[in-house]
C-alpha positions in Angstrom: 67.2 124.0 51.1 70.9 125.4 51.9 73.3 124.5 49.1 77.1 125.8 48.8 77.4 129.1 47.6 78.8 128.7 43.9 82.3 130.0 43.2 82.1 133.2 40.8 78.8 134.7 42.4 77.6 137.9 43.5 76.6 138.0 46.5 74.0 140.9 46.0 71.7 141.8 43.3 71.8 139.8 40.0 74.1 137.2 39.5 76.5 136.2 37.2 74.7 133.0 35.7 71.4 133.5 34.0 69.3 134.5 36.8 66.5 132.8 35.2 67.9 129.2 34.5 67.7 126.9 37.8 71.4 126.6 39.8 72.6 126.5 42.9 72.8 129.1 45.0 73.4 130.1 49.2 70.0 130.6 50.7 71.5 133.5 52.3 72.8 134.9 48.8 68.9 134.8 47.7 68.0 137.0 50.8 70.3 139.3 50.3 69.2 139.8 46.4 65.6 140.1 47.7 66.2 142.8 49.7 68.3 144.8 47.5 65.7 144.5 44.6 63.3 146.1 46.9 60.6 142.7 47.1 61.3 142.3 50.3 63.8 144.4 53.0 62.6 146.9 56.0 61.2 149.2 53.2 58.6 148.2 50.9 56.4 150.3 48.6 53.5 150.2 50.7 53.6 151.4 54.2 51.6 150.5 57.3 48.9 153.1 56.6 47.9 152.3 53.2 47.9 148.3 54.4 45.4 149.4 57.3 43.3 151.0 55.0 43.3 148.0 52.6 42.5 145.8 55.1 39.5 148.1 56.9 38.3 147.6 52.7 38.4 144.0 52.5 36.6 143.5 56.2 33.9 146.3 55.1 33.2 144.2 51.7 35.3 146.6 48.9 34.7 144.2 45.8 38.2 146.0 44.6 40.2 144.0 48.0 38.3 140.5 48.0 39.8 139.1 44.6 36.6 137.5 43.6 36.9 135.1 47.0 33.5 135.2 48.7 33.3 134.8 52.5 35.4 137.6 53.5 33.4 140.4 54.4 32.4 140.8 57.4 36.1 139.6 58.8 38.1 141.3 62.0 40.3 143.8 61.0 42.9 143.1 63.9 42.8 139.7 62.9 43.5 139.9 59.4 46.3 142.5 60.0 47.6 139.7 62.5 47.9 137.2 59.2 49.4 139.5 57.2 51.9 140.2 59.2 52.7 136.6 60.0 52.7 136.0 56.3 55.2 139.0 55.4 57.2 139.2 58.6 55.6 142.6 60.4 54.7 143.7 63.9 51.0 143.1 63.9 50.6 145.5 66.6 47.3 147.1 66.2 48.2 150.3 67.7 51.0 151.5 65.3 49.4 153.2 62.0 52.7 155.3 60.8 55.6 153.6 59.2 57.3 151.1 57.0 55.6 147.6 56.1 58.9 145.7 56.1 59.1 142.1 54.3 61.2 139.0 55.9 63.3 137.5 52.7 63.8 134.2 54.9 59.3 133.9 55.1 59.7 134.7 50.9 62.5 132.1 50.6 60.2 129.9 52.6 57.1 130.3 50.8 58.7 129.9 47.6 60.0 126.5 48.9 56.9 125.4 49.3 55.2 126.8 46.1 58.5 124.9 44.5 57.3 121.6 45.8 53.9 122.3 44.7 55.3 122.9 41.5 57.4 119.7 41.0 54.7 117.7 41.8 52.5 119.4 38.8 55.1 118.6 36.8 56.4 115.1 37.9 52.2 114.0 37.5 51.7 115.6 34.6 49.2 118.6 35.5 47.6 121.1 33.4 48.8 124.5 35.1 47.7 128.1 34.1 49.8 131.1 34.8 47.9 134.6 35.2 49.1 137.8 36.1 47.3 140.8 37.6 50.4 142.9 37.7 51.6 142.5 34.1 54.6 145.2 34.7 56.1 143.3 37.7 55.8 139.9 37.6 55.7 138.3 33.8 59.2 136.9 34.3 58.9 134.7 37.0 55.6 133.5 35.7 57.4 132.9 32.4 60.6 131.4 34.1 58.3 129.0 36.1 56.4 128.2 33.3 59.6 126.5 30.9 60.8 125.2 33.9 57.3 123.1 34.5 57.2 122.1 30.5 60.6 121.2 30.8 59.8 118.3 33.5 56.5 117.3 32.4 53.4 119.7 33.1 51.5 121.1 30.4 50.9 124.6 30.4 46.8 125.9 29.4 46.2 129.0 27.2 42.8 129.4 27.1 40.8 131.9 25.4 43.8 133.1 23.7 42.9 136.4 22.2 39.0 136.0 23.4 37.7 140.2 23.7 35.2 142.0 25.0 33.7 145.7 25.5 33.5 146.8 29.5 32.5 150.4 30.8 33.1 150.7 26.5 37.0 149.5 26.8 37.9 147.1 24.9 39.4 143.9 26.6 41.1 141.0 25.5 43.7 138.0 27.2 46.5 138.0 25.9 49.8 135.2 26.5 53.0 136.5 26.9 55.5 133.5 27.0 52.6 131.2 28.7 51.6 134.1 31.0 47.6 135.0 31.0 46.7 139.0 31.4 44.5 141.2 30.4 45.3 143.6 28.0 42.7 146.3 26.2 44.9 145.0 23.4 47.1 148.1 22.6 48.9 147.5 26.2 48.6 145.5 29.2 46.2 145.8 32.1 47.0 146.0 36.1 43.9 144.8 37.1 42.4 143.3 40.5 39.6 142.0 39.0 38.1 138.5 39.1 36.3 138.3 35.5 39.5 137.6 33.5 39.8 134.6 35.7 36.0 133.8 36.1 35.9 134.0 32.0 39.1 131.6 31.7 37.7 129.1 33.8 34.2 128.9 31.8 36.7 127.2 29.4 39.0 124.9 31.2 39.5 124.0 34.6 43.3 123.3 35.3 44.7 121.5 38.1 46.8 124.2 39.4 47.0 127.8 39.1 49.5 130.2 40.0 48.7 133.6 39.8 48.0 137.1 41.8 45.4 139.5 42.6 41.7 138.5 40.8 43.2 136.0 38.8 44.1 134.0 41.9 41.0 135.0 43.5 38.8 133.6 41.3 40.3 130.6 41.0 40.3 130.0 44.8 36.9 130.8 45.0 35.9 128.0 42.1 38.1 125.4 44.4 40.8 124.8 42.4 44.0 124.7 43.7 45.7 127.7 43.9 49.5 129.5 44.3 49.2 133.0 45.2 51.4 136.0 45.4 50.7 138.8 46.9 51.5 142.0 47.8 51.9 143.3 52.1 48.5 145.1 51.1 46.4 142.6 49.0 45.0 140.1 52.1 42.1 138.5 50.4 44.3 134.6 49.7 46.0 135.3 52.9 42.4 135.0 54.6 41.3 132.4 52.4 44.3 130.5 53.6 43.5 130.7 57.1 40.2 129.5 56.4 41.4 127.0 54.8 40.7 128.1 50.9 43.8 127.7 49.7 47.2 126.6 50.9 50.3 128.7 49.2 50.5 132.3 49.4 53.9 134.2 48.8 54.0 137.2 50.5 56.6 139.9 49.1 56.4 143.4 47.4 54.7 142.3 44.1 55.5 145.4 41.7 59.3 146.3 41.5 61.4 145.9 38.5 60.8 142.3 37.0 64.0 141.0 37.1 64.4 141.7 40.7 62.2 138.0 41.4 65.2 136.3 40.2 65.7 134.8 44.0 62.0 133.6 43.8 62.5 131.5 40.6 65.6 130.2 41.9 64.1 128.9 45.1 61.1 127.9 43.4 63.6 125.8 40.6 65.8 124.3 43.4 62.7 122.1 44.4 62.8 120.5 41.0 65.2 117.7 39.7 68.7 118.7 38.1 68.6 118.4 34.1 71.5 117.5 32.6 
C-alpha cells in the first residue's frame, strides 16, 4: 500500500489534487489528514462513556443499537467493548468509563485497504452494488466518490425504489439517490436514521451482490446474507459483532459524522486498490 509521496502535496488536511479523483499518495500523508479532519485521532466525537452505554444497549436488546442484525442480544458487554476497541484502536480496559474514545488512522487506512479490494473485485466481475447511507450529512461523498469509481471499472450501481414513500408515526418517508447514494429522506430534507426498514424495503426489490453502507442500512443487509461493507462509528457495534460471528467480513471503524470532505483519505485508500486509468 505505501507509494511515494507526490511532489506538490500537503502533507495535512486536503490536498492539492482533487481529493476525490484516485492518485497516489504516502500512506503516512493519509493518516495525518485523518486525524486532522477529526475521523480518526486521540479525540473523537464520542467518548468512552457514551460507547459503554451503547454497547450495555446492544447486549440488553435496544432495537435502536442492533441495526436490524438479529443474534445479538443477549451478548457480553466486556466482550464487545473488547472488539470495538480492536477494531478502532482503544484500550478495552473494562475498568476505565471517563475519557476520550481515540481512533488509530493506520486500523482506518487498513480497513479501507481491504474494503478497496473488495471493491475492485465488484468491479473487475461486474457486480451489482448498492450504496446507502444512514448518516446523510457525513458520509454522501465518499459513497458518491466510490460509487464513479466502481462504474468507471465495470460494476453497475442499483437504485431501487427510487422515490418509493410512505407514512410512519404520520411522517412522510421516501428514498431518495443523491449521486448513486440511497437515504432516506421525509422528502423536504434528509434523514439520520438507524433504522433497518429503508434497507429491509430496498431489498424486497433487488438483491445486489455487494452493499456498502452504515448503520440500519448495513444491518439489514447483513442480516438477509448478503455481503456487506460497513462503516461505523466507535459507538455503533452491531457489524462489528456480526463480524466476529462471522456475519460479515469488512467493517471500517472511524468517527462517521464530521464534515464530508474530511473522508477524502478513505476514498483514496479505497481507490488505490483499483487499476490506474489512463
Amino acid at each position: 500500500m505505501r507509494r511515494k509521496p507526490h511532489a506538490g502535496r500537503r502533507l495535512h488536511g486536503r490536498p492539492d489534487g482533487h481529493p476525490w479523483r484516485r492518485n497516489d499518495h504516502d500512506p503516512a500523508e493519509l493518516a495525518r489528514a485523518l486525524v486532522a479532519g477529526r475521523v480518526a485521532g486521540p479525540e473523537t466525537s464520542h467518548d468512552r462513556r457514551n460507547v459503554r452505554w451503547k454497547i450495555e444497549r446492544l447486549c440488553e436488546g435496544d432495537p435502536d443499537l442492533q441495526f436490524g442484525i438479529r443474534g445479538l442480544a443477549g451478548s457480553d458487554p466486556d466482550e464487545v467493548l473488547r472488539l470495538m476497541a480492536d477494531a478502532a484502536g482503544f484500550d478495552p480496559d473494562p475498568d476505565l468509563w471517563d475519557g476520550p474514545t481515540p481512533v488509530d488512522p493506520w486500523k482506518v487506512l487498513a480497513a479501507c485497504d481491504g474494503a478497496g479490494e473488495r471493491l475492485a473485485l465488484a468491479a473487475e466481475q461486474g457486480e451489482r452494488v448498492l450504496l446507502a447511507t444512514g448518516h446523510p450529512a457525513g458520509l454522501p461523498l465518499l459513497y458518491a466518490a466510490t460509487g464513479e469509481l466502481l462504474v468507471e471499472h465495470g460494476a453497475k450501481l442499483l437504485r431501487p425504489l427510487d422515490g418509493e414513500s410512505w407514512r410512519e408515526d404520520g411522517s412522510h418517508r421516501e428514498i431518495r439517490y443523491f449521486h448513486g447514494v440511497a437515504a432516506l429522506t421525509s422528502r423536504a430534507h434528509p434523514l439520520h436514521t438507524h433504522r433497518p426498514e429503508p434497507m429491509q424495503r430496498l431489498l424486497e426489490d433487488v438483491t445486489p451482490d455487494l452493499v456498502f453502507a452504515d448503520h440500519g442500512f448495513a444491518g439489514a443487509a447483513i442480516d438477509a446474507g448478503i455481503d456487506t461493507i460497513s462503516i461505523v462509528d466507535v459507538n455503533d457495534p452491531a457489524p462489528v459483532v456480526a463480524r466476529a460471528l462471522g456475519r460479515t467480513e469488512h467493517v471500517i471503524a472511524m468517527d462517521d459524522n464530521v464534515r464530508p470532505e474530511a473522508y477524502w483519505p478513505c476514498f483514496q485508500a479505497i481507490a488505490a486498490r483499483f487499476p490506474a486509468v489512463d
